[in-house]
C-alpha positions in Angstrom: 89.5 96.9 116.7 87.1 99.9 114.9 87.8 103.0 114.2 90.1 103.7 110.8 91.6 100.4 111.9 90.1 98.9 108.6 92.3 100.9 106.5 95.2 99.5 108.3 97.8 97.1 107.5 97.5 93.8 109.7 100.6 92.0 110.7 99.7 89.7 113.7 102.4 87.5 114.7 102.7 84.6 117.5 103.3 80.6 118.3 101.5 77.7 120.2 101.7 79.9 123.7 99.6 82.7 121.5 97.3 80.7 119.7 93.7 81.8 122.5 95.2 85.8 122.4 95.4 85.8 118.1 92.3 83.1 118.3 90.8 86.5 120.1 92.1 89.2 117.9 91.1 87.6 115.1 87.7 87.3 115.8 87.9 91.3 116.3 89.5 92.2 112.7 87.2 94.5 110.5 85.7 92.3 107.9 87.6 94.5 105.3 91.1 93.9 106.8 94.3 93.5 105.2 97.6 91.9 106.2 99.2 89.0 107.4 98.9 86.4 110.7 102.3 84.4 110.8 102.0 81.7 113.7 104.4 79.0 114.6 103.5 76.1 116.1 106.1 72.9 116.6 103.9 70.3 115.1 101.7 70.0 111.7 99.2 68.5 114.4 98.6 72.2 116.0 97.1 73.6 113.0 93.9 75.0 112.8 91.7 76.6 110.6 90.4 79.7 111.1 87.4 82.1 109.5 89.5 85.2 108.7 88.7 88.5 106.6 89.5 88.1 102.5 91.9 90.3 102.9 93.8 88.1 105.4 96.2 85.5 105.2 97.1 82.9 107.7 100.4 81.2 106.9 101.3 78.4 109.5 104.8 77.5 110.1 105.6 74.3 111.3 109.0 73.8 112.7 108.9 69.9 112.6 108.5 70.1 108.9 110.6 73.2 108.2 114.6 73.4 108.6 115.9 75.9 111.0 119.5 77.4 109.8 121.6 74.2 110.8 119.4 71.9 108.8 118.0 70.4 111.5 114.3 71.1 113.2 114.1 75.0 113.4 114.6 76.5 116.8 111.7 78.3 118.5 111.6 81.5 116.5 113.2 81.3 113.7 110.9 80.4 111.5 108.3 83.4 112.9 111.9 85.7 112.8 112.6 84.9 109.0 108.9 84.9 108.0 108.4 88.6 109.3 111.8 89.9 108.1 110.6 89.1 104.8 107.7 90.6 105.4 109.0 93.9 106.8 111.4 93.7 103.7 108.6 93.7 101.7 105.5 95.8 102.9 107.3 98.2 105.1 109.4 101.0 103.5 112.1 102.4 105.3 110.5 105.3 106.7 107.1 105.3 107.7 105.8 108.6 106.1 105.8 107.5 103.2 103.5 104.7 104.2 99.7 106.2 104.0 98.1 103.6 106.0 98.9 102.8 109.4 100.1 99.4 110.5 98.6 97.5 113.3 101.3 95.2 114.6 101.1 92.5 117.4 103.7 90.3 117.9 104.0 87.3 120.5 106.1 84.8 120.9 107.3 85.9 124.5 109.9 83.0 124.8 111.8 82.8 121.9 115.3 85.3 121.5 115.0 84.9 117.5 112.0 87.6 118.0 114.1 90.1 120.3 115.6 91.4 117.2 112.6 91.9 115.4 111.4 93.9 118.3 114.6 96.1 117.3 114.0 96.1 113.7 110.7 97.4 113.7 111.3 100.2 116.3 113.8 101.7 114.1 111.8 101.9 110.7 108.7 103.1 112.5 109.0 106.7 114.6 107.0 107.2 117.5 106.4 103.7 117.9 105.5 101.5 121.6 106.0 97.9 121.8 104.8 96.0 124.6 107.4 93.4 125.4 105.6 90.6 126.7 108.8 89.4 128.1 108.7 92.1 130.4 107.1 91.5 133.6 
């Protein structure tokens, strides 16, 4: 990741299956990046600690220790889904031109169905936009 990727906003996404492909990327972020890494893993046990960029911020979402929508342990997904809604609510505006910076987006979490929507959401708020599902085979 060089280039103008610096001035780029991060949002790298995944769960236990992605934790050696982000583990990668990660290693390969400018050392002035900015954005977010959301990863969900199923127990507190799976967490890890990682040497990031300053401008980076890894939030860890545990599903054992975090209430899916029933109340009971969140389904695979969901917590990733809810955490990067909020985040496109946040740092994404509705269209992209009026965002100067590009964003560099990679989102895992092949097996869960909360994350097919997501793939839907951020197709239609950015234009000219490929997503590799890795779903697809």
């Amino acid at each position: 990741m060089t280039g103008n990727a610096a001035a780029a906003h991060f949002l790298l996404v995944g769960d236990g299956a992605d934790l050696r492909a982000l583990r990668s990327i990660v290693t390969r972020l400018p050392v002035n990046a900015y954005g977010q890494i959301y990863v969900e893993v199923a127990s507190v046990m799976q967490l890890e600690q990682w040497p990031v960029p300053a401008g980076m911020t890894v939030s860890w979402l545990c599903r054992d220790s975090s209430p899916g929508e029933d109340g009971q342990v969140a389904a695979q997904g969901e917590l990733v889904a809810r955490a990067v809604s909020a985040w496109v609510a946040e740092w994404m505006p509705e269209r992209q031109r009026s965002h100067q910076s590009p964003y560099v987006l990679w989102i895992g979490c092949a097996s869960s169905d909360h994350v097919d929507g997501l793939y839907r959401e951020l197709a239609q708020r950015i234009e000219h936009t490929h997503f590799h599902d890795p779903r697809a085979h």
